[in-house]
Backbone as numpy.savetxt, mean C-alpha at the origin, in Angstrom:
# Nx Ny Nz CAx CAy CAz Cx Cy Cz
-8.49 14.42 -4.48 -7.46 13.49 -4.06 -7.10 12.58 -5.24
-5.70 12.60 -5.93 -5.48 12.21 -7.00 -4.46 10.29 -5.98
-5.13 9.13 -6.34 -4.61 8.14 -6.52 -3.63 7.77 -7.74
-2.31 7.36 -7.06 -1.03 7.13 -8.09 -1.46 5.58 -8.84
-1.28 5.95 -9.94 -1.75 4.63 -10.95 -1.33 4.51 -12.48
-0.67 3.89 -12.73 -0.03 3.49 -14.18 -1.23 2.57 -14.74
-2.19 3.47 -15.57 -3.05 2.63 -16.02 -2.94 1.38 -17.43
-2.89 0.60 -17.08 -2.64 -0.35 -18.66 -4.04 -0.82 -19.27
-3.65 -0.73 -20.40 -4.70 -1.30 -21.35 -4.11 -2.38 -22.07
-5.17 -3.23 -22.44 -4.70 -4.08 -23.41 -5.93 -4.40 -24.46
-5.15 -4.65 -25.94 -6.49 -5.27 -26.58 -6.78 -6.50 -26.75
-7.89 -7.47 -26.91 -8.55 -8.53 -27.36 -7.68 -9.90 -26.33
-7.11 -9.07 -25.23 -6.56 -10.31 -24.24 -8.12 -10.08 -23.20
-8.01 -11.44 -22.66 -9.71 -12.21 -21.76 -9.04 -11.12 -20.27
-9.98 -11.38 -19.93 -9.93 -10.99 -18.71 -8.86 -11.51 -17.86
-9.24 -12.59 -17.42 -7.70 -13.62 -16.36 -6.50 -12.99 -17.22
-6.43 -12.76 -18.49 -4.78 -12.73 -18.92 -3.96 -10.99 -18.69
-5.60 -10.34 -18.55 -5.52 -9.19 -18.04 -4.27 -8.83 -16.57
-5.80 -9.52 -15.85 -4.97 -9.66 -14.47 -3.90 -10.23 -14.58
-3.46 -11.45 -14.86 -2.32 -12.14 -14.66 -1.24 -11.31 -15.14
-1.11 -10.02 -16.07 -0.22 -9.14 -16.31 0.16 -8.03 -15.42
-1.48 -8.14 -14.58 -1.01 -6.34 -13.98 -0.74 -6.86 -12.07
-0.75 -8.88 -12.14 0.27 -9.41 -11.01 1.59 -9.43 -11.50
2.08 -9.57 -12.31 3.40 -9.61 -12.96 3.71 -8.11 -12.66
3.15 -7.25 -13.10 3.97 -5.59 -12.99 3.66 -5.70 -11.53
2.57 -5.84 -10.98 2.91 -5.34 -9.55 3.52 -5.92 -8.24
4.19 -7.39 -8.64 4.83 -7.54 -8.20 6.68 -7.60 -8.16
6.62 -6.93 -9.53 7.97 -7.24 -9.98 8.39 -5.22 -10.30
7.42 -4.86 -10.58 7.48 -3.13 -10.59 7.42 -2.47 -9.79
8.45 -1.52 -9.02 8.38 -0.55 -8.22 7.60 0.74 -8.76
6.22 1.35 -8.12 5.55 2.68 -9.12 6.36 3.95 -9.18
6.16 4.49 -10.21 7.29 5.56 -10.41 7.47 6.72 -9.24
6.30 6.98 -8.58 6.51 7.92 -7.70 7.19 7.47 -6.17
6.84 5.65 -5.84 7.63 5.66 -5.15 9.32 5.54 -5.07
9.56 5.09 -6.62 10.95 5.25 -6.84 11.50 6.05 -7.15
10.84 7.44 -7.38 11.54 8.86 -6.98 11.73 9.15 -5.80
10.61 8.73 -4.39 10.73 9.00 -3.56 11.99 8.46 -2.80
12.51 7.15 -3.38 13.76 6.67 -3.06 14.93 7.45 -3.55
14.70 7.74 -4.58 15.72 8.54 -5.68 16.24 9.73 -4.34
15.21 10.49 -4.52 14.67 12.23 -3.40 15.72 11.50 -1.80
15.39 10.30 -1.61 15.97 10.00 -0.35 17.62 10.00 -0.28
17.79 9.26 -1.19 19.20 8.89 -1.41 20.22 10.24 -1.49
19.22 11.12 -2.08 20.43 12.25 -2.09 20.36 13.42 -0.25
19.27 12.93 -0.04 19.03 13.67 0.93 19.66 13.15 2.01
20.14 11.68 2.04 21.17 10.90 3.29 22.24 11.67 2.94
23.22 11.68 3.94 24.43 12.18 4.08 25.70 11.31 4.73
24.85 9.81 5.57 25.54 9.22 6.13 26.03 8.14 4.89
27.13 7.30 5.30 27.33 6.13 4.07 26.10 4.46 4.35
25.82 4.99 5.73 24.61 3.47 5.78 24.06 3.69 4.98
22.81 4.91 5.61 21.67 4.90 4.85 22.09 4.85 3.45
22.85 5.63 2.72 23.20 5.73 1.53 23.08 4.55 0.82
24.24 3.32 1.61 23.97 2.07 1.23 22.85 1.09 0.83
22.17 1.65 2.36 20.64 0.74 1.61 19.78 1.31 0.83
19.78 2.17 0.53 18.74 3.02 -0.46 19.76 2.58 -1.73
20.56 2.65 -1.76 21.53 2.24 -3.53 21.12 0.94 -3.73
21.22 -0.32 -2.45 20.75 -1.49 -2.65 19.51 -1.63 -2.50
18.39 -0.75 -2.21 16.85 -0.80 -2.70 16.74 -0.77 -4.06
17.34 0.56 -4.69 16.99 0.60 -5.98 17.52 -0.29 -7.38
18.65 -1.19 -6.71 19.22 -1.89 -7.92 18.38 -3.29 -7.69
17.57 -3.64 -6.24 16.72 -4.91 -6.14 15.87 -4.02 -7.35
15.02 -3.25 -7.38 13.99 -2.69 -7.95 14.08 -3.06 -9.58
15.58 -2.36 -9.65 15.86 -2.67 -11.54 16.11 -3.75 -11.76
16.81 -4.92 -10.94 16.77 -6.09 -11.76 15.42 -6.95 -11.68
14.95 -6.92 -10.73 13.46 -7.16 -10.38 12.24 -7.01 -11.34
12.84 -5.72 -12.24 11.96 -5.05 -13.34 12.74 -5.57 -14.50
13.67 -5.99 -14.76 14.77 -6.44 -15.67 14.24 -8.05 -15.74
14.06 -8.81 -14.66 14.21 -10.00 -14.78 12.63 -11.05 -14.55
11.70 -9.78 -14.41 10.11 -10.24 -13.88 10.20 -11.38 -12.92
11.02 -10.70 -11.49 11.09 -11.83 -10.60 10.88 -10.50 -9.45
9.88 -10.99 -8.24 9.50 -10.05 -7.43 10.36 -9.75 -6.54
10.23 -8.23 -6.38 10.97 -7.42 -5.78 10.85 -7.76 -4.50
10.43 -8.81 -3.85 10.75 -8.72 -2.36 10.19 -9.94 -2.07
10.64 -11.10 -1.58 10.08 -12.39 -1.43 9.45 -12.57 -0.78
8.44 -11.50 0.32 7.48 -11.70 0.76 6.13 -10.86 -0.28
5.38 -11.99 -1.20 4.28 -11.00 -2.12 3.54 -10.47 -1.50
3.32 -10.78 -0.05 2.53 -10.41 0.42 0.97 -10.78 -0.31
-0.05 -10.03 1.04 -1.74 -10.67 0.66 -2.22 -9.65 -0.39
-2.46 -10.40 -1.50 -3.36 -9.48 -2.63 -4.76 -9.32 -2.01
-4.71 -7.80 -2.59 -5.96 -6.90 -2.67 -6.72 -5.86 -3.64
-7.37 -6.66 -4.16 -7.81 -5.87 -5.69 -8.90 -4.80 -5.17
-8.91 -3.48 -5.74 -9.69 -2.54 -5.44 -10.61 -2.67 -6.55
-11.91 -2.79 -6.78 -12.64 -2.35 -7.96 -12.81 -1.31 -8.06
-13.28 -0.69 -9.35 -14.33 0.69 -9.49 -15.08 0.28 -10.67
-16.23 -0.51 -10.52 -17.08 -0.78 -11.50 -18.19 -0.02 -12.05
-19.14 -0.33 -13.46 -20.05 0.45 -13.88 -20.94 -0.25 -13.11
-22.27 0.25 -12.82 -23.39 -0.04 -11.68 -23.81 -1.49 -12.77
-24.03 -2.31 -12.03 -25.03 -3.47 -12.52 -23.70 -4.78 -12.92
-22.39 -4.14 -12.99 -21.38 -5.03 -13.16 -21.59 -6.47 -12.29
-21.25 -8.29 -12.52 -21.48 -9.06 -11.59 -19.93 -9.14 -11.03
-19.43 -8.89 -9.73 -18.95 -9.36 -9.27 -18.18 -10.96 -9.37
-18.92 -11.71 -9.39 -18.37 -13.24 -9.25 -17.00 -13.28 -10.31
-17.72 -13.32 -11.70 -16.60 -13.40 -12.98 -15.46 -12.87 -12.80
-15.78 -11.35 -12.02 -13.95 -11.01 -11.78 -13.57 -11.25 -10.97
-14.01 -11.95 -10.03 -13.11 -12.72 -8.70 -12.73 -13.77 -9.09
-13.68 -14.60 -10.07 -12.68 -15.69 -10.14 -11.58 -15.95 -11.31
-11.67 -14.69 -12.47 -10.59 -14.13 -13.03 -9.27 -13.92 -12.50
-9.72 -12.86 -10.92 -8.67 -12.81 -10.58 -8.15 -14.25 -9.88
-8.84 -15.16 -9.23 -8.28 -16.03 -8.80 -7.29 -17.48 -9.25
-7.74 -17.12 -10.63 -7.26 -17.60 -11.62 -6.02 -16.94 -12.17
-6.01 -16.00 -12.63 -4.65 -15.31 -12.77 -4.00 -15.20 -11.16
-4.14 -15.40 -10.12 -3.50 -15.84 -8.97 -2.65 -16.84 -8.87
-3.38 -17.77 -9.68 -3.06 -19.33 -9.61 -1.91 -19.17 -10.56
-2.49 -18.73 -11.80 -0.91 -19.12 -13.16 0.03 -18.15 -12.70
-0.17 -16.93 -11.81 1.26 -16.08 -11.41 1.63 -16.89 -10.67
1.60 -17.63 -9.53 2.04 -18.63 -8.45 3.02 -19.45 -8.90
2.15 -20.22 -10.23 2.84 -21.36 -11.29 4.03 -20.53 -11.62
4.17 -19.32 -12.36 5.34 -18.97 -12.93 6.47 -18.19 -12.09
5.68 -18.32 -10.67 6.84 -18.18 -10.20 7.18 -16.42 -9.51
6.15 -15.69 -10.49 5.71 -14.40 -9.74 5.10 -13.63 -8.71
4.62 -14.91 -8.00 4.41 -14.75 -6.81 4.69 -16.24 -5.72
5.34 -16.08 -4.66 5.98 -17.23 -3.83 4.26 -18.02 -3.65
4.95 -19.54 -3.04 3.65 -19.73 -2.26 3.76 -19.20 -0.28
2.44 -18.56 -0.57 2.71 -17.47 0.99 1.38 -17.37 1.21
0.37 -18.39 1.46 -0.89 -18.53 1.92 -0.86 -19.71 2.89
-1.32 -19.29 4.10 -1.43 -20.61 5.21 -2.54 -20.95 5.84
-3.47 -21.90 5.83 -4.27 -22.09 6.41 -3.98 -22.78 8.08
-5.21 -21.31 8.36 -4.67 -20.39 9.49 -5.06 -21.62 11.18
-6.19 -22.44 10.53 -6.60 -23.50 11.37 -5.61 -24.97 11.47
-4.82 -24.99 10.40 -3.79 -26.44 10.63 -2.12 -26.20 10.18
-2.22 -24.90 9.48 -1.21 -24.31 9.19 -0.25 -24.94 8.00
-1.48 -25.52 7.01 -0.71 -26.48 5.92 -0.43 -25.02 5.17
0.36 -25.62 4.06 -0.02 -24.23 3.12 -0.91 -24.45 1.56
-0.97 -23.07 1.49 -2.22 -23.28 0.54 -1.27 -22.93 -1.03
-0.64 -23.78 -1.50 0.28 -23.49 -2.66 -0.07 -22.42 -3.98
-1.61 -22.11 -4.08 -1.96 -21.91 -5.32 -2.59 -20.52 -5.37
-2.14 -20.09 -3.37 -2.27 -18.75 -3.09 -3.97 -18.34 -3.16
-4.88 -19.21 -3.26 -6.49 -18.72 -3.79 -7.03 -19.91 -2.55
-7.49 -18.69 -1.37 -8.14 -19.64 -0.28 -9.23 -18.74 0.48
-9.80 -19.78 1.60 -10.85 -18.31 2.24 -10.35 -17.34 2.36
-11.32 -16.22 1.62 -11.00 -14.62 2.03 -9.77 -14.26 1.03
-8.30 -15.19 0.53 -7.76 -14.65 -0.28 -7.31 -15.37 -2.01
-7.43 -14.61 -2.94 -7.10 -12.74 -2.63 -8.28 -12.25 -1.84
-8.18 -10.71 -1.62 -9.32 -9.53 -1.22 -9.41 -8.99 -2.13
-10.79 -8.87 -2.20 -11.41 -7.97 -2.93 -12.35 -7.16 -2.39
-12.29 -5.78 -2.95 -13.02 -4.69 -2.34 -13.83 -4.04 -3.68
-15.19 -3.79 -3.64 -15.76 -3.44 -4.89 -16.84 -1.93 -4.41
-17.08 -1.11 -5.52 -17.61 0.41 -5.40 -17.86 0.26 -7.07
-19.09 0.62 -6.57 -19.77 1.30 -8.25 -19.25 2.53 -8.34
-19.11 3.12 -9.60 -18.06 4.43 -9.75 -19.11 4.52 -11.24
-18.45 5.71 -11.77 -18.96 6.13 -12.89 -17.85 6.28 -13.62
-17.82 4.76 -14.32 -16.78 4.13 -15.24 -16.89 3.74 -16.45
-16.86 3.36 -17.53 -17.28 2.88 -18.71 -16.80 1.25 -18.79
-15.95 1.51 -17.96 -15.10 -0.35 -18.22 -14.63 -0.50 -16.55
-14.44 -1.99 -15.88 -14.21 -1.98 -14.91 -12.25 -1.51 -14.58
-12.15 -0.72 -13.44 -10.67 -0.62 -13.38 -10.38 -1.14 -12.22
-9.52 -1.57 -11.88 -8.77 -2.49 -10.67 -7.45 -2.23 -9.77
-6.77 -1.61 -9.02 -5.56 -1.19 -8.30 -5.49 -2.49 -7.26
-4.52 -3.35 -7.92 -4.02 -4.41 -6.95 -3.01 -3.51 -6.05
-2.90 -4.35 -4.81 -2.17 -3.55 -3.38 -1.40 -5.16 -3.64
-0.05 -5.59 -3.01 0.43 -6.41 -2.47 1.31 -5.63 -1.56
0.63 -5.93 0.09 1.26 -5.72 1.26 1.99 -7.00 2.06
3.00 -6.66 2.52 3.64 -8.13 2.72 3.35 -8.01 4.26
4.15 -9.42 4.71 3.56 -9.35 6.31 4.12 -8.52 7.16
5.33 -8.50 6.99 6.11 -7.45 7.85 5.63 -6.12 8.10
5.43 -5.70 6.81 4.48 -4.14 6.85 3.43 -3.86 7.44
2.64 -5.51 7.94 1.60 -5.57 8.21 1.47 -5.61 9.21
2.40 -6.36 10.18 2.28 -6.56 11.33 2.68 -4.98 12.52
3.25 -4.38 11.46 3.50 -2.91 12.32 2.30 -1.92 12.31
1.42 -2.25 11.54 0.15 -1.56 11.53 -0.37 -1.88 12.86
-1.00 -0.59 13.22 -1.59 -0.51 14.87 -3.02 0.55 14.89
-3.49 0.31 16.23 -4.46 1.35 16.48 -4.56 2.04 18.03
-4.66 3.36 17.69 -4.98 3.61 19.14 -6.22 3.95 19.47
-6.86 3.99 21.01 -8.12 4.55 21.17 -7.80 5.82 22.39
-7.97 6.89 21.97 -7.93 8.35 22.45 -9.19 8.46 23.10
-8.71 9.21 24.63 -7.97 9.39 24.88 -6.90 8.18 25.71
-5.52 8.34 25.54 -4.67 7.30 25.85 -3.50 7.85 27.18
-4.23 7.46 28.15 -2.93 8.06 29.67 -1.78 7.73 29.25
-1.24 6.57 28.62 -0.13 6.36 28.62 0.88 7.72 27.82
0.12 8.04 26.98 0.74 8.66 26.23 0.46 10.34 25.98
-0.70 10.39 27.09 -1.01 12.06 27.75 -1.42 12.75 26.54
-2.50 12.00 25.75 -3.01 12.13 24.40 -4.28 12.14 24.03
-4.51 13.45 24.03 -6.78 13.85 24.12 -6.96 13.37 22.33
-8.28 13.74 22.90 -8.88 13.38 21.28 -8.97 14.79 20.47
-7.77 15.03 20.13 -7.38 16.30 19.38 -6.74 15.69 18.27
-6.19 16.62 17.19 -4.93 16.50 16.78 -3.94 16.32 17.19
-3.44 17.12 18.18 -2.31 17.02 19.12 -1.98 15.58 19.21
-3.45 15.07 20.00 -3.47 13.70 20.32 -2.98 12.53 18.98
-3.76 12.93 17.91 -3.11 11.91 16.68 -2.12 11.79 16.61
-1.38 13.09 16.55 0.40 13.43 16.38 0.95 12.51 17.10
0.79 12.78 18.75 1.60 12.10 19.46 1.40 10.37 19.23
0.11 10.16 18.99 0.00 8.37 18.77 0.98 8.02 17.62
1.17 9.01 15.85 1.92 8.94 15.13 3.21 8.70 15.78
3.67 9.90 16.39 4.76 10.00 16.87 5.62 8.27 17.14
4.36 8.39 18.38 5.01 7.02 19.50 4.87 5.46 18.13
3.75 5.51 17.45 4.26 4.50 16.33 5.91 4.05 15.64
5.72 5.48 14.83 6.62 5.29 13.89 7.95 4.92 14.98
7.95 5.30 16.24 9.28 5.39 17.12 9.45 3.82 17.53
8.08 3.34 17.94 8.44 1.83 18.22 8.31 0.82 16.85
7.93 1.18 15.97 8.38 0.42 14.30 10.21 0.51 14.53
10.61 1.52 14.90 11.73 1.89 14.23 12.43 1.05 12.69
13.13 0.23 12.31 13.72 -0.22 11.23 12.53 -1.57 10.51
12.11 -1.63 12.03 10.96 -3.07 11.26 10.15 -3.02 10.22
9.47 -3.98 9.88 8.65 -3.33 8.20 9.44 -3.14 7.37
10.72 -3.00 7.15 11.53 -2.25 6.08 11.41 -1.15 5.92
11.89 0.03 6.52 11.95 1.43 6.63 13.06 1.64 5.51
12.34 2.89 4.66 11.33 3.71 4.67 10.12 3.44 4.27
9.49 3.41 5.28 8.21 3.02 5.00 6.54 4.49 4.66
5.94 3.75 4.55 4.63 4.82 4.18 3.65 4.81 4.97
3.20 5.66 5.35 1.80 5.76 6.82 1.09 6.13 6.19
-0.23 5.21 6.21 -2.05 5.37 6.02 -2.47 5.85 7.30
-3.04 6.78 7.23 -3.67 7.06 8.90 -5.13 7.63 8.56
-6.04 6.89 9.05 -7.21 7.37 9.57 -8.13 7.59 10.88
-8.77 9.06 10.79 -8.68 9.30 12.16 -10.28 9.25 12.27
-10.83 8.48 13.20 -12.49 8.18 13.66 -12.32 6.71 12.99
-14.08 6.78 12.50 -14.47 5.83 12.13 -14.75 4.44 13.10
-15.01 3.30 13.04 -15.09 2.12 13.65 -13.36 1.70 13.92
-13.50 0.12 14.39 -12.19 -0.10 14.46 -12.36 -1.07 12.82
-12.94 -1.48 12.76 -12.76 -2.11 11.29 -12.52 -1.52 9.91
-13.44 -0.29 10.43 -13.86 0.87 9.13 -12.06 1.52 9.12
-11.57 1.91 10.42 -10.99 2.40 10.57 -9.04 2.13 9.73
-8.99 0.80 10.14 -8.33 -0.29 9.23 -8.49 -0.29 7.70
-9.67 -0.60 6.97 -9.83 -0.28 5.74 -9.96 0.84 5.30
-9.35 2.19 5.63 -9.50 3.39 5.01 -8.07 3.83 5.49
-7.79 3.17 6.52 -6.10 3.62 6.31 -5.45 2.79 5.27
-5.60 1.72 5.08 -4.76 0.74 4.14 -5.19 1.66 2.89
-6.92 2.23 2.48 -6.73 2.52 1.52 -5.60 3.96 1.28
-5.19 4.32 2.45 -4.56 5.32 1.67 -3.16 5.35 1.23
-2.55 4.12 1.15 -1.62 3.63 0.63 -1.93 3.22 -0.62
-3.00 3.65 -1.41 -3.27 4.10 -2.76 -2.48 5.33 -3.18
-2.82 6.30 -2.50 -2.62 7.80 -3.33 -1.13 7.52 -3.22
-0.89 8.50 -4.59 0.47 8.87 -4.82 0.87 9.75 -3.99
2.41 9.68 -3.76 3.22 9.81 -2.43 3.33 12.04 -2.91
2.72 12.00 -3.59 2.83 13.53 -4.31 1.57 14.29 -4.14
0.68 13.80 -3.68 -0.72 14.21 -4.01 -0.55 15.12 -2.41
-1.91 15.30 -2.28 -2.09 16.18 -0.50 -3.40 16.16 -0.20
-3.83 15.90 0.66 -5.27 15.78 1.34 -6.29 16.96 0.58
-7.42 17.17 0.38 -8.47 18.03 -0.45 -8.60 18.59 0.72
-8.27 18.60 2.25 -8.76 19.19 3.96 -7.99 19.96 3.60
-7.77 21.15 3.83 -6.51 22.01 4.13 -5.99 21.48 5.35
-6.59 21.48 6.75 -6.31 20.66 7.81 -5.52 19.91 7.86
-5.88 18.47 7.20 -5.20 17.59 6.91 -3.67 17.41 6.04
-3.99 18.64 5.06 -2.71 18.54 3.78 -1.64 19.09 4.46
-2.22 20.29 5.57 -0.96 20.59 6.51 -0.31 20.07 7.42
-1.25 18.39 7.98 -0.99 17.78 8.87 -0.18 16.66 8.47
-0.47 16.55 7.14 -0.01 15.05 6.61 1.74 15.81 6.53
2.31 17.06 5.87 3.43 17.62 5.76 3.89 17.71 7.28
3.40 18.83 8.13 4.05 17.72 9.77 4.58 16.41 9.95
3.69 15.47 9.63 3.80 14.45 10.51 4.99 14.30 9.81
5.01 14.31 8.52 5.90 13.79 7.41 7.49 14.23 7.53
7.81 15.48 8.07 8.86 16.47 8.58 9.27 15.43 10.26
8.67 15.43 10.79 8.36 15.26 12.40 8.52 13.29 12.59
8.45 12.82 11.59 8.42 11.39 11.59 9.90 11.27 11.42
10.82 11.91 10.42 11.59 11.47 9.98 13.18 12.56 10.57
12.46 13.45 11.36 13.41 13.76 12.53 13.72 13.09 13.57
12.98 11.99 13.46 12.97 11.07 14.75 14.89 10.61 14.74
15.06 10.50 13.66 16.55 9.96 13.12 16.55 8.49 13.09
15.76 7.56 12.85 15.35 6.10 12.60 16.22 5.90 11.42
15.71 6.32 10.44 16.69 6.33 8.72 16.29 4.88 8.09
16.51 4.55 7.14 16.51 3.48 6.31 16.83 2.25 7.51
15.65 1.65 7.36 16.09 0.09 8.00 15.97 0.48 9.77
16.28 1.28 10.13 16.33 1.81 11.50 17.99 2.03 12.15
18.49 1.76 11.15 19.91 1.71 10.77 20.76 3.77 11.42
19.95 4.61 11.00 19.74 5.63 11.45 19.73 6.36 10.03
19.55 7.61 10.24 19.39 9.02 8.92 18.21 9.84 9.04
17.87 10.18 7.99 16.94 10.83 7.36 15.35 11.00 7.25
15.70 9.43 6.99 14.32 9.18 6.15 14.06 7.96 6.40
12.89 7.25 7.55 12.34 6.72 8.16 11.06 6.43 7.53
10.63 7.99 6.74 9.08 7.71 6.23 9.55 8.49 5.01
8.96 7.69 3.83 8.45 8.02 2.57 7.41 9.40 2.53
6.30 9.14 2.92 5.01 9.60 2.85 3.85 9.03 4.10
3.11 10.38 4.29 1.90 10.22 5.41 1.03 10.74 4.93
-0.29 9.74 4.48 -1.16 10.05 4.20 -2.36 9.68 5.08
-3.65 11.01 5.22 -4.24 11.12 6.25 -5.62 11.28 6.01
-6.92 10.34 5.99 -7.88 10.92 5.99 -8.90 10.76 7.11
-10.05 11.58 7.48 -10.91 11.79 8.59 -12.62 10.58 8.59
-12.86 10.25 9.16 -14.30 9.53 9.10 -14.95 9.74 10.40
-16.14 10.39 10.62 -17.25 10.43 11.21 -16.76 9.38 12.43
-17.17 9.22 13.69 -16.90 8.53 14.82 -18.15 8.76 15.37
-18.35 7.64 16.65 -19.34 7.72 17.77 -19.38 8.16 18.92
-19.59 8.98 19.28 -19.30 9.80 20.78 -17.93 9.05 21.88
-18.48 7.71 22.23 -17.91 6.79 22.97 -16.17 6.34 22.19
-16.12 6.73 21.02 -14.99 5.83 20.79 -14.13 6.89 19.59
-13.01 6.92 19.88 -11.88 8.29 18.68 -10.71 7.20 19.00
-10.98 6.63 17.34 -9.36 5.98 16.58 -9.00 6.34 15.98
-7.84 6.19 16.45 -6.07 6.50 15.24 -5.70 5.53 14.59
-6.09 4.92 13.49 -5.77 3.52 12.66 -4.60 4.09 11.56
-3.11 2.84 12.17 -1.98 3.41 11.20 -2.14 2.32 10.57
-1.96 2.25 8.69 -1.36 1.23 8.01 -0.21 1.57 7.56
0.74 0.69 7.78 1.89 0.82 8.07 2.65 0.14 6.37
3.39 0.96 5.17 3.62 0.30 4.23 4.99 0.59 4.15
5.23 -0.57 3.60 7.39 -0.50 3.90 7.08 -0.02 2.38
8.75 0.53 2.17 9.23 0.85 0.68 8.44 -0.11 0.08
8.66 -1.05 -0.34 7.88 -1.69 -1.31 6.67 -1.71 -1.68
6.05 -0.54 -1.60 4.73 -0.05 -1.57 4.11 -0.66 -2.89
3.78 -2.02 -3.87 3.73 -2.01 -4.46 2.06 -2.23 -4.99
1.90 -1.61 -6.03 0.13 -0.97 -6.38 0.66 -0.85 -8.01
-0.62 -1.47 -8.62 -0.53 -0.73 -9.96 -2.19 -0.42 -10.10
-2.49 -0.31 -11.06 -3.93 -0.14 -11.67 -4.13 -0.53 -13.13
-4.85 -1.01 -13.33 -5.61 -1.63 -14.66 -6.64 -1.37 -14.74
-7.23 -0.83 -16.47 -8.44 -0.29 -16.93 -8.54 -1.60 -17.81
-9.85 -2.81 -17.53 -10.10 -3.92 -18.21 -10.58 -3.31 -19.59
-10.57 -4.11 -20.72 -11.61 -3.49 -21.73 -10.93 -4.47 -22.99
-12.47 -4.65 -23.68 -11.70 -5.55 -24.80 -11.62 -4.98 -25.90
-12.20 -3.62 -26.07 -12.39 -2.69 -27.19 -11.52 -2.56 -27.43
-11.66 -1.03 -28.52 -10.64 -0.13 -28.76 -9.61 0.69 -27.51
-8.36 0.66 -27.60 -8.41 1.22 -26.66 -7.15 2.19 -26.75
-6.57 3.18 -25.96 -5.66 3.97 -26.50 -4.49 4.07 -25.48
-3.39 4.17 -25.02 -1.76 3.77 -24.10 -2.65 5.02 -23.28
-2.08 5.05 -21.93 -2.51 5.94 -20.76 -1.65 5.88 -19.83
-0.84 6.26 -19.62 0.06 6.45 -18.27 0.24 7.48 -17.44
-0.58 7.50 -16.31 -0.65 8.57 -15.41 -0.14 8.45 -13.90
0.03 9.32 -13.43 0.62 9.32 -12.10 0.44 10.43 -11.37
């Protein structure tokens, strides 16, 4: 399973100035594969709506990238992925990143969009309990690498779960059954979130577990395909079958409702089979950074 990632390097810049660059690209940079996937859309509408908003997605995108001012005024909640070498401390790069949180805020690259959730002041400097998130995994790395996510709220709030089997919706704990929970999702999202949007779906697991492994799959690039055969054929269904619905950009109607569906499986407990959707509008925005103060050499992959 290949994750989409424009890796940057830099030399003899600290850590915080690290991050504070790869918040600047990822909030102001659309990743290349999802702006083909817009590209791929645009020609594939036929109506003049959709047409419309996909032409006015991609020119927010270029001046956005033109003018290092974020592509969508909700930055949504940062979420840094680690993949560290074993024995790495934690603390230093959280509060790196929280720090490069703070001076992107200052300049303006990211809104203030943190609320404390008990009096509902706001938290201007974006660095409060719990945010940013951070998620950390020892990997077999030489230098630590990092894939910031900024999901905004809208995208967020269309994320759902079901628990199978579901009468309402005459849906066993099959595949069948996933489909149809997909199905009935993407149908009641219709335009909300900002369609075209991207589906994380994971099927088992806890309800918590279940949540953090769909969001992660709004990592992989919108090109890649499940390592399941199962799955790589299921994720192309849903992906065909989502966007026949005729929803289209915005919900406006067309084509193309969904970008990409990506799908992976986790172990469950007899008593309990979830369908956890994370739900990501176009603005799918993710980059990745390889820290390092060495030598180091340009890398751009996807």
């Amino acid at each position: 399973m290949h994750f989409a990632r424009i890796v940057l390097y830099y030399i003899n810049m600290d850590i915080k100035t690290q991050l504070l660059e790869l918040v600047r690209r990822t909030s102001c940079t659309l990743p290349k594969d999802i702006e083909a996937a817009l590209k791929r859309a645009r020609v594939v509408e036929s109506e003049a709506t959709p047409i419309s908003i996909l032409e006015t997605i991609e020119e927010n995108c270029t001046l956005a990238a033109q003018q290092s001012t974020p592509m969508c005024q909700d930055t949504g909640t940062l979420t840094f992925f680690w993949r560290v070498p074993a024995g790495t401390h934690q603390r230093p790069l959280m509060a790196a990143a929280a720090e490069a949180v703070r001076e992107a805020t200052e300049r303006g690259w990211l809104r203030k969009n943190t609320i404390d959730a008990l009096t509902g002041a706001s938290i201007d400097d974006n660095v409060g309990e719990g945010i940013p998130v951070h998620h950390f995994e020892e990997a077999d790395v030489t230098a630590p690498e990092v894939t910031l996510l900024m999901k905004g709220g809208g995208s967020e709030n269309m994320s759902c779960q079901y628990s199978l089997p579901d009468a309402r919706l005459n849906a066993g704990r099959d595949l069948a059954g996933v489909r149809t929970c997909v199905l009935d999702a993407v149908y009641r999202i219709q335009g909300q979130g900002c369609a075209p949007g991207i589906l994380g779906i994971c099927i088992g697991a806890d309800r918590a577990e279940g949540f953090a492994q769909a969001k992660h799959q709004l990592l992989r690039c919108l090109d890649d395909h499940s390592p399941n055969p199962t799955l790589a054929a299921f994720e192309t269904q849903l992906l065909e079958e989502t966007n026949a619905l005729g929803i289209g950009p915005m919900g406006l109607g067309g084509k193309t409702a969904v970008l990409g569906v990506k799908v992976t499986a986790r172990t469950r407990l007899p008593a309990s089979f979830f369908v956890t959707i994370a739900y990501g509008c176009w603005a799918c925005r993710r980059q990745t950074m390889v820290l390092n103060e060495g030598d180091m050499h340009a890398d751009a992959r996807l």
